[in-house]
BAVO-931431 format. One record per residue: residue in three letters; residue number from 1; x, y, z of N, C-alpha, C in turn. Coordinates in Angstrom, 1 decimal. Example, Ala and Ser with C-alpha at 12.3 -4.5 7.8 and 13.67 -1.06 7.14 Angstrom:
res; n; n_east; n_north; n_up; ca_east; ca_north; ca_up; c_east; c_north; c_up
ala; 1; 13.2; -5.7; 7.8; 12.3; -4.5; 7.8; 13.2; -3.3; 7.8 $
ser; 2; 12.8; -2.2; 7.1; 13.7; -1.1; 7.1; 12.9; 0.0; 7.9 $
//
This chain:
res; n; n_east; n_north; n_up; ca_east; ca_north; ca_up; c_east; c_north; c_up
unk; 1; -45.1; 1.0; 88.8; -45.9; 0.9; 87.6; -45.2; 0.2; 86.5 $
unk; 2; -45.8; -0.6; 85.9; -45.4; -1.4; 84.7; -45.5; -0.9; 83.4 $
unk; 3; -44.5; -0.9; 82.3; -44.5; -0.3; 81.3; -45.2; -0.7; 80.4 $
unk; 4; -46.2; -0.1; 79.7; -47.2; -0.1; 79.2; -46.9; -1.5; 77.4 $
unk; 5; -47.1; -2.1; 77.4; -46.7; -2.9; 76.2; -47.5; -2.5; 74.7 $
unk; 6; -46.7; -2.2; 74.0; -47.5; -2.1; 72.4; -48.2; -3.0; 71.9 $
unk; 7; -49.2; -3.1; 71.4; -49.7; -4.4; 70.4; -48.8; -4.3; 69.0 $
unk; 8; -48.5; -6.2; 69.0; -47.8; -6.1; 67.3; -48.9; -6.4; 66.5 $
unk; 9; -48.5; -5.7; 65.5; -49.4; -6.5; 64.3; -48.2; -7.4; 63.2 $
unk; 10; -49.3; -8.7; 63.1; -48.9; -9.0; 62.2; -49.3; -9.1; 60.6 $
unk; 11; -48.5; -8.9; 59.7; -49.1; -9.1; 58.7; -49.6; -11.0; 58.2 $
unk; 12; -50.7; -11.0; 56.8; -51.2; -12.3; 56.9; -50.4; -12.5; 56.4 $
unk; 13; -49.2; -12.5; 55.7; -48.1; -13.4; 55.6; -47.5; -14.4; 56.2 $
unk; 14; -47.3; -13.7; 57.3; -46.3; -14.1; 58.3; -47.6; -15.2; 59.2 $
unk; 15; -49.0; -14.4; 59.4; -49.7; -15.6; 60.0; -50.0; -16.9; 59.1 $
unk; 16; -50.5; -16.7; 57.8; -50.2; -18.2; 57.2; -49.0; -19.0; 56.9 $
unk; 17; -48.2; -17.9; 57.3; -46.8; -19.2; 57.6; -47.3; -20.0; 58.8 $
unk; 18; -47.0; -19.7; 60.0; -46.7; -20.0; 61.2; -48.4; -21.2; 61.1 $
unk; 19; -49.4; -21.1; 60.5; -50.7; -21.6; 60.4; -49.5; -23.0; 59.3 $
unk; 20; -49.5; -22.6; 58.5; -49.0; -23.7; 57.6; -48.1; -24.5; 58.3 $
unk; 21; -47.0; -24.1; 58.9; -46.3; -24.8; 60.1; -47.1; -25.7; 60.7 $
unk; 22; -48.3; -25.1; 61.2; -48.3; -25.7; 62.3; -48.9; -27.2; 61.7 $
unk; 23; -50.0; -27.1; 60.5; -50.5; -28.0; 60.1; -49.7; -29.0; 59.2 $
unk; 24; -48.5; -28.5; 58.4; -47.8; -29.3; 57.7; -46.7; -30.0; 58.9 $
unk; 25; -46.1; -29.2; 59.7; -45.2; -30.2; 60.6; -45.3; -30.2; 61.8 $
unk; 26; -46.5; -30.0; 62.1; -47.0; -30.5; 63.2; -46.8; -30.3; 64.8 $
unk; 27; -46.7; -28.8; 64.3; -45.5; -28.4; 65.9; -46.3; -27.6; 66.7 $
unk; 28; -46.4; -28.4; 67.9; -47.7; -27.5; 68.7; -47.6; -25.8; 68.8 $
unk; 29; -48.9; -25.5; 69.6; -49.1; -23.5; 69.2; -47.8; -22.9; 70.5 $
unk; 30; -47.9; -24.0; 71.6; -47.1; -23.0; 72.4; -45.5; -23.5; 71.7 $
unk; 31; -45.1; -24.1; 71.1; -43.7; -24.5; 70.5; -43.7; -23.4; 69.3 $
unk; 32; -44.7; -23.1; 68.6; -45.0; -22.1; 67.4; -44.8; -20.6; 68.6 $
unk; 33; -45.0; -20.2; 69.2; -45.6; -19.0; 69.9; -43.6; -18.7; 70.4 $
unk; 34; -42.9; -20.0; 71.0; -41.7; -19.6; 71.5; -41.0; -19.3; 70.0 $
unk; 35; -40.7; -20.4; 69.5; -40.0; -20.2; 68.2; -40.1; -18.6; 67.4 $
unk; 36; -41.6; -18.2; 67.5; -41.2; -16.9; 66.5; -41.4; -15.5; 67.4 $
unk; 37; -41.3; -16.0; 68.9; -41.5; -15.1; 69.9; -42.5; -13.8; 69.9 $
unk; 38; -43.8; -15.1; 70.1; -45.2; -14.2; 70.0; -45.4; -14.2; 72.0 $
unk; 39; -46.4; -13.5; 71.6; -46.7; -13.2; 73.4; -47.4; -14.5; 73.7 $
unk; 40; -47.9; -15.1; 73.2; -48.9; -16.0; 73.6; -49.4; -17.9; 72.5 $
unk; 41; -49.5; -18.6; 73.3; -49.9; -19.5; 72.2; -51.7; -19.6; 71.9 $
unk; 42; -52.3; -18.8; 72.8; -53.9; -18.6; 71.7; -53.6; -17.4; 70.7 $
unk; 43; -52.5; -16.9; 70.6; -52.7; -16.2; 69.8; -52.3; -17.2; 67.8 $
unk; 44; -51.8; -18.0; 68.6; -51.8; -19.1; 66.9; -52.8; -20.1; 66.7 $
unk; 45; -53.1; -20.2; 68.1; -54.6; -20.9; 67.6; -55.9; -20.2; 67.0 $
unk; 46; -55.8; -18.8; 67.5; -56.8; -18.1; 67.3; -56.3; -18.0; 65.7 $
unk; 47; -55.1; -17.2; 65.1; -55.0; -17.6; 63.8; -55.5; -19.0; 62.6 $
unk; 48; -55.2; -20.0; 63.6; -55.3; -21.5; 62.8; -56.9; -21.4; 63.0 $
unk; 49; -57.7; -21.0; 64.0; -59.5; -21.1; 63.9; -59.7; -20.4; 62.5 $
unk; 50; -59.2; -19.2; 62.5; -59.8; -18.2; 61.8; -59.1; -18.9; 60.2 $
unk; 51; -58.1; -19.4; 60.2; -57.5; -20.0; 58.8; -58.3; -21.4; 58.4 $
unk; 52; -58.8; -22.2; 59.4; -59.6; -23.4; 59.1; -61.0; -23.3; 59.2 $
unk; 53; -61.5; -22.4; 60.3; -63.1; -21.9; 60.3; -63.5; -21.0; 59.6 $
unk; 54; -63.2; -19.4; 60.0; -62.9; -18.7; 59.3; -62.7; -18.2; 58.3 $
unk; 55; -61.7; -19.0; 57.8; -61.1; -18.5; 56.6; -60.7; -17.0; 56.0 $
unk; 56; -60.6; -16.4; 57.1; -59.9; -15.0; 56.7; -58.9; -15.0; 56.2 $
unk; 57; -57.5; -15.6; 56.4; -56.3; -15.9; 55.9; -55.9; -16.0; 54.9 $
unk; 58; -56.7; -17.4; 54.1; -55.9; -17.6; 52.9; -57.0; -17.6; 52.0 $
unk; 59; -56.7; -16.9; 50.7; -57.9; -16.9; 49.6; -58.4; -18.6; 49.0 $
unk; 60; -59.8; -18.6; 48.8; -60.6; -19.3; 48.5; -59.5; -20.5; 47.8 $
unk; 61; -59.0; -20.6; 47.0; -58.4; -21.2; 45.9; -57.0; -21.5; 46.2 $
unk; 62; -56.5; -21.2; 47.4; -55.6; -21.9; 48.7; -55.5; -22.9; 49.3 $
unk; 63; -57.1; -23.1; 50.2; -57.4; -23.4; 51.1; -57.3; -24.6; 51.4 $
unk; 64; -57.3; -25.5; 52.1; -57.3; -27.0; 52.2; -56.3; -27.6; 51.0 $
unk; 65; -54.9; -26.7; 51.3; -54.0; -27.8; 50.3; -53.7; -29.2; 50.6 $
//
């Protein structure tokens, strides 16, 4: 039997970093995902949808620097 894995949460801090990364220097999601040792690279695209579609992330007056 396989030991059961926790979900992390992250705070939006730390996701509009890794979102700003990705857009200011250009570093793909699975290069993003090893670097800050996430489980997955849809898990930074799914952040970067929600930060550019979305817009849950960053407040109105942020956005599209």
């Amino acid at each position: 039997m396989k030991p059961r894995r926790s979900k992390n949460r992250y705070s939006q801090d730390f996701k509009k970093k890794i979102v700003q990364e990705y857009i200011q220097k250009n570093i793909s999601f699975p290069k993003l995902a090893i670097k800050y040792e996430l489980s997955n690279a849809g898990m930074v695209a799914n952040w970067f949808k929600d930060y550019t579609i979305g817009r849950k992330l960053i407040p109105k007056d942020e956005r599209w620097m």
